[in-house]
N, C-alpha and C positions, 0 to 999 in steps of 0.2 A: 429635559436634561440634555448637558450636551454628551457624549457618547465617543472617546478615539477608539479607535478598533486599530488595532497592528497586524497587521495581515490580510491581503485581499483575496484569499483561500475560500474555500470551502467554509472553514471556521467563522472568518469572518464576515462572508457573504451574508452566510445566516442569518447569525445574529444580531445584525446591523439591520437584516429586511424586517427580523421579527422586532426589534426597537421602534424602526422605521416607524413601520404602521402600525406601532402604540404611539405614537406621537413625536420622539425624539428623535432629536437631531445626530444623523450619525455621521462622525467624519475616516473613511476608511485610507490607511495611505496600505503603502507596501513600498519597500524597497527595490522590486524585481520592477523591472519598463511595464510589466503587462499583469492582468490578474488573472486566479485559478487558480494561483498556487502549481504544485506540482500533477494536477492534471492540469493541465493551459497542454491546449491543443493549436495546430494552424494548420494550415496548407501549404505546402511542400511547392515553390513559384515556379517548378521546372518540371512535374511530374502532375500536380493537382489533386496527391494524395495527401487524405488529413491524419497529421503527422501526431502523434502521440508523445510531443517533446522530451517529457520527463521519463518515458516509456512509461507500458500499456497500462490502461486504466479500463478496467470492466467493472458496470455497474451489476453487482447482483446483492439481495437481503432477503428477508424474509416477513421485515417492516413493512407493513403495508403501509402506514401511516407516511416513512418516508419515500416510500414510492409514489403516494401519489402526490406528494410534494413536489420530486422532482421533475414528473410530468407535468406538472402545471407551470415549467420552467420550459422545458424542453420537450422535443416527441421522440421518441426511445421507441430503434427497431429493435428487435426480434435478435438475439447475440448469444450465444452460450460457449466458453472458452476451449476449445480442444487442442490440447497441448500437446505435440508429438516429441521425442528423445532420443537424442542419438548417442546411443551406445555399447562398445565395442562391435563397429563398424554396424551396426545394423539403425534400423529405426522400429520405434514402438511409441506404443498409444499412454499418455500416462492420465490420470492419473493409475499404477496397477491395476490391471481389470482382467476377465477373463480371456479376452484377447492377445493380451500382454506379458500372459504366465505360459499361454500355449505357444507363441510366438519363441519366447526366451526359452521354456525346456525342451522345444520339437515333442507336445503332446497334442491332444486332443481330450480334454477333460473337460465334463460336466462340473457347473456350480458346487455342486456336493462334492465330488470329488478332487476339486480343487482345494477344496478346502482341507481337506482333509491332505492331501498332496503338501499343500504350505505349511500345515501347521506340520508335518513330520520335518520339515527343512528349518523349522525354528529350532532357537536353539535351548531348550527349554531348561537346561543347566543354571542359566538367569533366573535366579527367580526371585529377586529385587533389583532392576535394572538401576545403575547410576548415573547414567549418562545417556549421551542420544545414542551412542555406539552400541550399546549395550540394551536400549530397547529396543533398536531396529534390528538387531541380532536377535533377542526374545520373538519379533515380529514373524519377519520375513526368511531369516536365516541368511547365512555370508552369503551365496551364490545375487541375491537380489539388492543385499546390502552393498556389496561394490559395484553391482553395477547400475543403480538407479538413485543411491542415497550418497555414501561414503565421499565422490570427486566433487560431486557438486556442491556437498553443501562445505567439505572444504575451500572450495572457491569462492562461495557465497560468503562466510561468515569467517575467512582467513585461520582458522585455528583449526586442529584435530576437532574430530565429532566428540573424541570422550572429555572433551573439555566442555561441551554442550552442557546441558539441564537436560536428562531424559524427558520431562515435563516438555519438552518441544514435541516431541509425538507421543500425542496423548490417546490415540485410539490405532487401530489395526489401519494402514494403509493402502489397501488393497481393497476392491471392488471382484463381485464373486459373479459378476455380469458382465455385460458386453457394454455397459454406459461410461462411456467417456469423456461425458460434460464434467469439465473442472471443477466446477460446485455446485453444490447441491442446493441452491436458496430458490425459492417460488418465483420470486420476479428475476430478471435475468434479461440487461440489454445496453444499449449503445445509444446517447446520444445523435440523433442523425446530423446533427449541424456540430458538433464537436460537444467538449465541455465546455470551456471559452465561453461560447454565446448560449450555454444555459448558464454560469454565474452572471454572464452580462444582465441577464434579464431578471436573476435573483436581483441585483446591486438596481437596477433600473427605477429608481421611488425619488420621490422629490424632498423625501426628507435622509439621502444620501447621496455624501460628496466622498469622490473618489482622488488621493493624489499618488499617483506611479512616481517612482526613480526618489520617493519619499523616506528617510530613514527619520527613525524614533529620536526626540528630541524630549529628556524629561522634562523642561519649563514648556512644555506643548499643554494647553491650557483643556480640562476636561473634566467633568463631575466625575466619571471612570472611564477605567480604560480596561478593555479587552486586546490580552497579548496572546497573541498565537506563534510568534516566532519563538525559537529555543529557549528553554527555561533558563539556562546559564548566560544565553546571552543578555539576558534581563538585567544582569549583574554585572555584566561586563568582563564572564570569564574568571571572576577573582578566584574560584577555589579551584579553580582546574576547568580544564571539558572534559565534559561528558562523552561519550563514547557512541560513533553513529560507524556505519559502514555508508560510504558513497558510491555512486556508478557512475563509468566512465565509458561515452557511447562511442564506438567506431560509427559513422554514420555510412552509410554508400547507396549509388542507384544502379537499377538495374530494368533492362529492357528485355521485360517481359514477367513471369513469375519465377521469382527465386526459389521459392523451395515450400510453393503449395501451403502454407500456412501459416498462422501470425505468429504461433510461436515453436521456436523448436530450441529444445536444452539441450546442452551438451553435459553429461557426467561422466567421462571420462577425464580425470587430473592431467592430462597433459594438454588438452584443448586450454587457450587460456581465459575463453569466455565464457558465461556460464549459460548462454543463450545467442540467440538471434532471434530479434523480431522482425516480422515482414509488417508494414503499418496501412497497406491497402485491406490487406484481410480484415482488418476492424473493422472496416466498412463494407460488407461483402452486397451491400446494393447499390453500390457505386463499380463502374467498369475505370480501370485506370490501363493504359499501356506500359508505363514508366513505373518502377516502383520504390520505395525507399525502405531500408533496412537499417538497423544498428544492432551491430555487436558489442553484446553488455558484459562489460568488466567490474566486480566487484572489488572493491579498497577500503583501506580505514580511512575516511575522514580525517582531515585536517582544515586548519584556517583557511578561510575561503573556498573549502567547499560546501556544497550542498548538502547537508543531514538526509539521509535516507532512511536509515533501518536503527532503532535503537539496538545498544549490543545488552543492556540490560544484564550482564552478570552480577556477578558479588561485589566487585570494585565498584561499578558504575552505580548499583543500586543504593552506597555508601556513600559514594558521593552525592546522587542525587537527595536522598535524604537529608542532606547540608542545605542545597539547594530548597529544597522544600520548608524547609525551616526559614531561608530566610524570605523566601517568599510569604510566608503566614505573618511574616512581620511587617508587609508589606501594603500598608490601606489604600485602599482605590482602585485596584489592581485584580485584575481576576483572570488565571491562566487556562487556556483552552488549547483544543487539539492536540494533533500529533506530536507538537514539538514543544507546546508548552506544559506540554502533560510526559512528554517523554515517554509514550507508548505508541507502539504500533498499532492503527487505526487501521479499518478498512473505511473507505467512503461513506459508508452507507451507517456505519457507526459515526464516522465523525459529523455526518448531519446531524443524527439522531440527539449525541449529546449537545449538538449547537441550539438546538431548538427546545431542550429543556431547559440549559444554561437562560437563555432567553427568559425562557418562564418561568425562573425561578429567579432574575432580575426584576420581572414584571411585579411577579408578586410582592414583594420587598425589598427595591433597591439598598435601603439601609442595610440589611440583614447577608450582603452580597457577600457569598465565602469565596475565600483565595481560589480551592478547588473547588469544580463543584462536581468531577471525577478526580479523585485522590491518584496519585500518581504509584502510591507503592500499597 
């Protein structure tokens, strides 16, 4: 069969390798000059450091099945995220840990007593939280909700937190140890040659053709098509857009190490970014002199930018469900990823569903449903 893919992502790498070598013919474009989607990595022509474009992408899961996938793409050192935070004037280790709590209150507390420490500083008055304000105050208590939750994720997600879904903090945030690795998954690491040239060598089969600076054309002639760009933009926008948050990068260089690690937040509301990345740290077996940095501002989305973050509340969800709908009306068609699924993916998930997507075309192209993750 012949096979369009829209998207030269992740999503569509996939699924087009696993076509591939069932036999069809796959033709992938992408609108963007290059592929990868928003992990496309390069090299920085004036420093030599490999620059994390879309900002940072850290591969970690807990799929073995998609790790050793990736690996037979790419050779992935050895990475685990250590996220530092500046706030009211000081720095700290996040994600919260035992370092973190003794640091901020000037203690010296043992695990058990820490715990016991935090949980008196909750605010236990809550006792069906409604909001993210309101479960981080259940959690942690004010003193750590303003200064590690409250500025940030105002910047992040532009609106008060008790406009949030408590359901965004779904467990206790805080670690009662000294471990500071930013997540907790089994495998945990970095492409050594970028991500870039692991899709490249996904996409690398003879029975896939790649076209860049390519936009979607519907008389573009295919038994089906796999859409991975935005659900709405499928449509053409008719019922409205959907609701993303964009980032907007300061970029700069600097001669020498700027500030010790790849990532540092800022949560204080007056700062107006909500991080800094250093982008040689991703690579910490590479030696670079030169380094490159971008200060990340978060925005709502508009026309011609880039979808980031679904905002996924009550409006958006309402309208997606429109969308959804006519998408189910829609034969030949079948939406994947981050944007055509309208959720927030990690990597390692949006392989995961690429390659059952795949195999559940393989097993009955006929039978091929719209979603084969439902969006809501």
């Amino acid at each position: 069969m012949d096979i369009l893919l829209v998207g030269a992502g992740l999503s569509g790498a996939v699924i087009g390798r696993a076509l591939a070598e069932a036999g069809h013919h796959c033709r992938i474009i992408d609108s963007r000059d290059h592929i990868a989607g928003n992990c496309y990595t390069r090299r920085d022509d004036e420093t030599g450091v490999m620059m994390h474009v879309y900002g940072p992408h850290i591969f970690h899961t807990d799929d073995e099945g998609v790790w050793d996938y990736v690996n037979r793409h790419a050779t992935f050192m050895p990475y685990q995220n250590r996220v530092k935070t500046t706030s009211q004037g000081a720095v700290y280790s996040l994600p919260i840990n035992l370092l973190t709590i003794n640091q901020f209150f000037g203690q010296v507390l043992r695990p058990d007593e820490a715990r016991d420490f935090i949980e008196a500083k909750a605010d236990t008055s809550i006792a069906d939280p409604q909001n993210f304000e309101e479960q981080a105050l259940r959690f942690v208590g004010r003193e750590l909700y303003e200064a590690f939750f409250k500025g940030y994720t105002e910047k992040q997600w532009g609106c008060s937190p008790t406009e949030l879904p408590a359901s965004i903090l779904k467990r206790l945030p805080v670690r009662f140890n000294y471990d500071d690795n930013y997540f907790f998954h089994r495998f945990q690491g970095m492409p050594r040659d970028g991500y870039t040239a692991m899709v490249e060598s996904i996409l690398d089969h003879p029975n896939i053709e790649v076209a860049l600076n390519t936009d979607y054309d519907p008389d573009m002639k295919a038994d089906h098509v796999f859409w991975s760009g935005p659900l709405d933009g499928y449509f053409g926008y008719r019922l409205g857009r959907l609701g993303y948050r964009t980032l907007d990068f300061d970029a700069f260089r600097y001669d020498g190490d700027y500030q010790g690690c790849a990532v540092m937040n800022y949560g204080d509301r007056q700062v107006p970014y909500t991080r800094i990345t250093e982008h040689k740290h991703f690579s910490p077996w590479e030696s670079h002199q030169g380094s490159v940095c971008y200060r990340e501002v978060s925005r709502a989305a508009g026309p011609g930018d880039i979808p980031y973050y679904p905002i996924r509340l009550v409006e958006e969800k309402s309208l997606l469900a429109q969308y959804v709908a006519l998408a189910e009306e829609t034969p030949g068609v079948t939406f994947v990823g981050r944007l055509g699924t309208y959720r927030y993916l990690d990597m390692d998930v949006t392989i995961r569903e690429a390659l059952d997507t795949a195999g559940v075309f393989l097993r009955d192209s006929a039978q091929m449903p719209t979603f084969v993750q439902a969006p809501l």
